[in-house]
C-alpha positions in Angstrom: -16.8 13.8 1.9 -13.7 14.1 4.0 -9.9 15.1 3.2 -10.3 16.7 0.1 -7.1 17.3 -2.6 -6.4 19.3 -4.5 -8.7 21.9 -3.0 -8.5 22.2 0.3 -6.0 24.7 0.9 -3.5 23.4 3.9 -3.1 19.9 1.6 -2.1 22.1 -1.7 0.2 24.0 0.6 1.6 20.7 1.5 1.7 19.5 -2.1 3.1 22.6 -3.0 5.9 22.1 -0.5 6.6 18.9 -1.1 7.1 18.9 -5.3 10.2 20.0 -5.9 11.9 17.2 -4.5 9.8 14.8 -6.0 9.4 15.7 -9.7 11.2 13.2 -11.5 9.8 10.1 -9.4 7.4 8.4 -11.7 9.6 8.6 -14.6 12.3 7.1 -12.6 9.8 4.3 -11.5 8.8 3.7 -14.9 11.7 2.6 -16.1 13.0 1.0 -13.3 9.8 -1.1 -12.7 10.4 -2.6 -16.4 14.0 -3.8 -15.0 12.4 -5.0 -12.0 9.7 -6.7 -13.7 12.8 -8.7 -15.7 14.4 -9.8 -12.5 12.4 -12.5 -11.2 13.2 -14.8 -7.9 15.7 -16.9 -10.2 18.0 -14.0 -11.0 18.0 -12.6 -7.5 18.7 -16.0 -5.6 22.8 -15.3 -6.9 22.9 -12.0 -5.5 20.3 -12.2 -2.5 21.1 -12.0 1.3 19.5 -14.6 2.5 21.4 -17.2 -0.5 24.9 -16.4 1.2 26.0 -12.7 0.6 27.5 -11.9 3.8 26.3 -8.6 5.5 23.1 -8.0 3.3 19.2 -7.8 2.8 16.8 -7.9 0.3 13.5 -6.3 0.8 10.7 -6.6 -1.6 8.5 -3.9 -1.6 5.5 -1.5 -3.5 6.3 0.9 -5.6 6.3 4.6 -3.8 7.0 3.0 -0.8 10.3 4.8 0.3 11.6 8.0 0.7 13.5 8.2 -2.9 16.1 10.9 -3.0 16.3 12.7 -6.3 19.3 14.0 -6.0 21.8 10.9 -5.1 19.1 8.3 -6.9 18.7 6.1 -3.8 16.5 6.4 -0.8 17.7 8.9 1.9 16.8 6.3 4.7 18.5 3.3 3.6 21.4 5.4 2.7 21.7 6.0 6.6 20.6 2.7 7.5 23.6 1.3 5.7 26.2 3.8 6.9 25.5 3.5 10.5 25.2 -0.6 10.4 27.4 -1.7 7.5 24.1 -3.6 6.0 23.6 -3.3 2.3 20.2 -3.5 1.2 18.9 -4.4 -2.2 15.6 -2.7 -2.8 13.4 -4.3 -4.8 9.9 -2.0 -5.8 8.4 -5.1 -8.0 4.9 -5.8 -5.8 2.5 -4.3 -8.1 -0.2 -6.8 -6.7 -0.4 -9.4 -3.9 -1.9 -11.7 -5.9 0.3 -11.8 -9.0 3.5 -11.3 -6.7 2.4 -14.1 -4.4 2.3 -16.6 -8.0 5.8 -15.4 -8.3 7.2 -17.3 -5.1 4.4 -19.3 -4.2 6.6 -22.8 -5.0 9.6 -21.5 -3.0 7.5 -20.8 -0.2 5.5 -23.9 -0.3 9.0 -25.6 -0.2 10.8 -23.5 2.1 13.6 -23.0 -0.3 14.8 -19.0 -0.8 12.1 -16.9 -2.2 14.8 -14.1 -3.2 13.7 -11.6 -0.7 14.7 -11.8 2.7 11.9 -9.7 3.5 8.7 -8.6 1.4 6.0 -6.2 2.6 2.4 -8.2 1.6 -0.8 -6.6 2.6 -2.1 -8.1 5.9 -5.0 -10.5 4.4 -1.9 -11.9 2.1 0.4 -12.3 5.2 -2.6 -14.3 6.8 -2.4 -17.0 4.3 1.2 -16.7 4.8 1.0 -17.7 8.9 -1.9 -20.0 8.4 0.6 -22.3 6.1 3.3 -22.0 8.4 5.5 -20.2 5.6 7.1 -17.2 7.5 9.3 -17.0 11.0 8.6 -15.7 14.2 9.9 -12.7 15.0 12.8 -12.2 17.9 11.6 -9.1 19.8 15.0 -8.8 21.7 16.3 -7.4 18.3 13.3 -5.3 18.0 12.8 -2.6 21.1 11.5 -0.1 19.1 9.3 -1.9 17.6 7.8 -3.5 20.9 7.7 0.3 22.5 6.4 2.2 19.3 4.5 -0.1 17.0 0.7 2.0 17.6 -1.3 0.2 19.9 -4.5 -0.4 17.6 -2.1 -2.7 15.1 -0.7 -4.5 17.9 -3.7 -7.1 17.5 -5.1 -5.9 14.6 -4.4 -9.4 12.6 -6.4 -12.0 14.5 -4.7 -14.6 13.0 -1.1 -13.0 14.3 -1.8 -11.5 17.9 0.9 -9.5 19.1 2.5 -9.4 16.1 4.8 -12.3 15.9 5.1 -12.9 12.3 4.0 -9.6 10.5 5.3 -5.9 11.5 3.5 -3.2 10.0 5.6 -0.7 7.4 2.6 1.4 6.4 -1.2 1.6 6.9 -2.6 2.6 3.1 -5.7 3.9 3.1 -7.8 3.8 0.0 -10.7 6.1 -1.6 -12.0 7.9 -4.4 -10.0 10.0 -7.2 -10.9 12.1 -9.9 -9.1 14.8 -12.8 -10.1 17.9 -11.4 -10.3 19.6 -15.2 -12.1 16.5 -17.1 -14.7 16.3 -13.8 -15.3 19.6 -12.1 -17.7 18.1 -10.2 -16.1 14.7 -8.4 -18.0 11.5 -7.5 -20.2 12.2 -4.8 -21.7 8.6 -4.1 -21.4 5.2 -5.4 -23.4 5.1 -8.5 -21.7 8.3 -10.0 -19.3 6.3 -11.1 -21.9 5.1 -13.7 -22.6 8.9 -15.4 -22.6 8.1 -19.0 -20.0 10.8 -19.3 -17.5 8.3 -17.5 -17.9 5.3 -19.7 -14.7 3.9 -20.6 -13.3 6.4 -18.0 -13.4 4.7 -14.2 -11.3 2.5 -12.7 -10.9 0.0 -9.8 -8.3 -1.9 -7.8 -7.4 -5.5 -8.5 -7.3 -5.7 -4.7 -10.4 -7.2 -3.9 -10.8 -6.1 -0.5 -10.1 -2.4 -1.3 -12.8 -2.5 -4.4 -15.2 -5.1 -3.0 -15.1 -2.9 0.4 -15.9 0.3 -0.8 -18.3 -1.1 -3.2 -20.3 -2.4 -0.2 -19.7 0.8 1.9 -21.1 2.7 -1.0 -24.4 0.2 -1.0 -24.7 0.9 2.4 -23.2 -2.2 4.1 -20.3 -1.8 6.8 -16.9 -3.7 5.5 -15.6 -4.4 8.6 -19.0 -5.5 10.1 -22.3 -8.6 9.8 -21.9 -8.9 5.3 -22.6 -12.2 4.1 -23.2 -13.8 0.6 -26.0 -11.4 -0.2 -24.4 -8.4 0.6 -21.2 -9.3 -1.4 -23.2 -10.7 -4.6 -25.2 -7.6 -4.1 -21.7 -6.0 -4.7 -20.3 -7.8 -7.6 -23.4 -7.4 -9.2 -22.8 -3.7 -9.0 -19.4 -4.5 -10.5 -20.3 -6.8 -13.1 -22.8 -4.2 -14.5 -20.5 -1.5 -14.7 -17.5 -3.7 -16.5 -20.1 -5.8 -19.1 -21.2 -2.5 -19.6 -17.8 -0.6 -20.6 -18.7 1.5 -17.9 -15.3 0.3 -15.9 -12.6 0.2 -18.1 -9.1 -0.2 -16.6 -8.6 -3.1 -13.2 -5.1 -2.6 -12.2 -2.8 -3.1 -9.2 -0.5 0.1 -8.6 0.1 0.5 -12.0 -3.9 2.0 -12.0 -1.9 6.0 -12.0 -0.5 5.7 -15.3 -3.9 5.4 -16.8 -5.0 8.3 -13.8 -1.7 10.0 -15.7 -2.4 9.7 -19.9 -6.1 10.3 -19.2 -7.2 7.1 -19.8 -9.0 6.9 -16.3 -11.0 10.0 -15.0 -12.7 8.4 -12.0 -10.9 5.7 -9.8 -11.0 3.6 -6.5 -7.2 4.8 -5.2 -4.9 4.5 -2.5 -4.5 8.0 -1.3 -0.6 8.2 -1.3 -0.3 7.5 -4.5 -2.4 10.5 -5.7 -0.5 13.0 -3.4 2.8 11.8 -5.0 1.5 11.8 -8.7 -0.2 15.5 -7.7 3.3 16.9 -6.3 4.6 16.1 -10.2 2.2 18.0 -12.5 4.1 21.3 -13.2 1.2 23.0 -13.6 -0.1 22.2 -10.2 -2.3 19.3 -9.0 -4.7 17.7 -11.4 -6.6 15.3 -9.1 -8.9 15.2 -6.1 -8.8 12.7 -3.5 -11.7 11.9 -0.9 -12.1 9.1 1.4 -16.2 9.0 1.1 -18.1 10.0 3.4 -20.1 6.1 2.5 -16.3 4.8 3.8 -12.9 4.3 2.3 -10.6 1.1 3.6 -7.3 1.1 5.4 -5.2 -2.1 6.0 -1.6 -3.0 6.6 1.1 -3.9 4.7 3.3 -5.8 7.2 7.1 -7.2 7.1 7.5 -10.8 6.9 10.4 -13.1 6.8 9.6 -16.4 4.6 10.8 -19.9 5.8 14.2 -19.8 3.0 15.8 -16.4 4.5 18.3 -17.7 6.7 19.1 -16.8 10.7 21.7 -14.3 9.8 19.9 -12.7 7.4 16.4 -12.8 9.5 18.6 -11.0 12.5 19.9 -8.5 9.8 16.0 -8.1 8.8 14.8 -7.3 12.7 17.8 -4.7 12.4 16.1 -2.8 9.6 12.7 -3.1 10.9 14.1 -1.8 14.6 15.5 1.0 12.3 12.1 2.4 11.1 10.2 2.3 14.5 11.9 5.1 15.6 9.9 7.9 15.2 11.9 10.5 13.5 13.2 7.9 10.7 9.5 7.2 9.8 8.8 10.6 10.0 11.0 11.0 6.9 9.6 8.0 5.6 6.0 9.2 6.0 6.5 12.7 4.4 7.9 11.2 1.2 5.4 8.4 1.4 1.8 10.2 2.7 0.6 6.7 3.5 -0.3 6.9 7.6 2.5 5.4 9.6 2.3 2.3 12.2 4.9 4.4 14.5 3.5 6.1 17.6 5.3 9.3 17.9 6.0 10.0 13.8 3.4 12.7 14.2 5.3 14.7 16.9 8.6 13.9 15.0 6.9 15.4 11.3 6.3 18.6 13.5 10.0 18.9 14.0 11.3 17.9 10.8 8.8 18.1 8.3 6.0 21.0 9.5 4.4 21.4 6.6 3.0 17.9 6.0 2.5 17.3 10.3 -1.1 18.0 10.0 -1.7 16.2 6.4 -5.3 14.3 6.9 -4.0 12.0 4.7 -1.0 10.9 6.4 -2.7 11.4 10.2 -6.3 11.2 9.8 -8.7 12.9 12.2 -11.2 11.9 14.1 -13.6 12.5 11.4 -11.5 10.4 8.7 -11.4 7.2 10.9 -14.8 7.5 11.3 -14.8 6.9 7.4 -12.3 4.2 7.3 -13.2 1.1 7.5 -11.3 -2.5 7.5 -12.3 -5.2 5.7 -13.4 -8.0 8.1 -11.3 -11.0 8.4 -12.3 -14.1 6.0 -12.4 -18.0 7.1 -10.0 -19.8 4.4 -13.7 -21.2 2.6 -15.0 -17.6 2.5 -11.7 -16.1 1.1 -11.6 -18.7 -1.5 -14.9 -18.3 -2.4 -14.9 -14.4 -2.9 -11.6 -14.0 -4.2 -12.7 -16.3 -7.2 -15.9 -14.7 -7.7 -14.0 -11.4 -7.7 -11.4 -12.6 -10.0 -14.2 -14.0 -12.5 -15.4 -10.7 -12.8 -12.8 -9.4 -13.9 -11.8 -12.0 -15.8 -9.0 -12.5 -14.2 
């Protein structure tokens, strides 16, 4: 198993470094994710950039996903991001889940008509459906330099359905794996099927993101994600699954909301996304409570990529490019990154974290080494029959 918290003793350095600014994040979130939840695309289409208000954006985005400032309650990077344009960004943290947020705009964006985002952050597979229905804008590289000169080169192409990037920037590359409550299960989860120790029943969770479950459910049965997998190999999988939740064995399928069960105990084991557990590790007081691993069977990494939908307007598309320029420069994703630990899309951020931030510069899970990649896989790209007819099979298993 590779990139071990809490025990290895550079990443609880780093966690120990890192806490004090980030204590009172996730009860912050918690009650400003029930607001959020209340807002809907009706209530922000009065206020919203791209529906007339001169001089603004609005960004829709996952919870986590910014570098939240305790001590003024907004996010030190947009803070500057205003002052030095004059933009005013509303930040939205209301994905919990691509699918579910995608059923909250899916008729605007079959229309065209305003979404209430002038921007929103889907995960790569999501924005794929997106371009393949014409639903999103091409972006104008002339307003994006840093972008075209930083953007690392293996996401440059990384969507095959979006070569060179027209329609989807990266933000952040999540990376998922395996967690577990260090006290309640001394030992971990070693390989796939000791998520089934009859210890754990009622205990383990998984991700309502089908290609971060499904994927490491097939790496851990011995099939490559990203490689030749067909319908035997994926029923093979959801076999796997469907035992384990008929059984009471899996208990709790959630989007990000999967750490507050991580949090009152009522998951001991999960499938994760490994920036998640850092941040919920730098809030224990009494130091960090979970483990994180990308398995040495393979964790998943994707992209979750800006996109503009066909209702933002030009102005507000322009004043879009401008914040996306603003990230792609190293040292502003380096503060980004640092708050985040998801690993960055920026080339450079790593050199940049050594200057600003040097205690989280050599965090496996923000820059992975040679030895992680080798452990990360992607989740090959679907035709539109194959995605339909996965997706649903997932979601009936979960009885979704």
């Amino acid at each position: 198993m590779v990139s071990r918290m809490p025990e290895d003793p550079m990443v609880q350095n780093i966690v120990n470094m890192i806490r004090g600014a980030q204590m009172d994040r996730r009860r912050l979130l918690k009650g400003a994710m029930v607001g959020a939840a209340g807002l809907g695309t009706l209530g922000l289409s009065a206020c919203a950039g791209g529906a007339g208000e001169d001089n603004a954006v609005v960004w829709g985005n996952w919870t986590y996903y910014l570098d939240f400032d305790d001590e003024t309650g907004g996010f030190a990077s947009l803070d500057r991001f205003e002052k030095e344009t004059g933009i005013k960004v509303t930040y939205i943290e209301d994905i919990d889940d691509n699918n579910t947020f995608y059923g909250k705009i899916k008729d605007q964006l079959k229309q065209d008509q305003y979404t209430g985002y002038d921007t929103i952050t889907f995960t790569d597979w999501m924005n794929a459906r997106l371009i393949q229905a014409d639903q999103v804008q091409e972006f104008d590289y002339a307003n994006l330099p840093n972008v075209e000169k930083n953007m690392v080169k293996a996401q440059v192409d990384a969507l095959d359905v979006d070569p060179g990037r027209q329609f989807t920037i990266p933000w952040q590359l999540p990376a998922s794996g395996w967690v577990w409550n260090t006290e309640a299960v001394p030992n971990g989860v070693k390989e796939l099927n000791d998520f089934m120790r009859p210890e754990l029943k009622g205990k383990v969770g998984v991700l309502t993101e089908m290609r971060d479950t499904m994927g490491m459910i097939l790496a851990g049965l011995g099939y490559d994600p990203s490689g030749d997998w067909g319908d035997k190999e994926y029923d093979e999988a959801l076999a796997w699954l469907d035992d384990g939740l008929q059984s009471g064995q899996i208990k709790n399928v959630k989007g990000n909301s999967y750490t507050q069960d991580l949090q009152t105990g009522d998951t001991l084991v999960a499938m994760a996304w490994t920036g998640d557990v850092i941040m919920m590790n730098t809030e224990e007081p009494d130091g960090p409570k979970w483990t994180m691993e990308i398995p040495e069977s393979g964790g998943m990494i994707a992209a979750d990529s800006f996109t503009v939908p066909n209702g933002t307007g030009p102005e507000a598309k322009a004043r879009v490019e401008e914040l996306i320029n603003f990230y792609y420069q190293p040292e502003i994703m380096a503060d980004v990154a640092n708050y985040v630990t998801f690993v960055p899309p920026v080339e450079g951020t790593q050199e940049a974290m050594r200057k600003l931030h040097p205690e989280n510069a050599e965090n496996p899970l923000i820059f992975p080494t040679e030895t992680d990649w080798k452990h990360l896989h992607s989740f090959r790209t679907l035709s539109a029959e194959e995605d339909k007819k996965y997706s649903t099979a997932f979601q009936n298993v979960l009885g979704l």
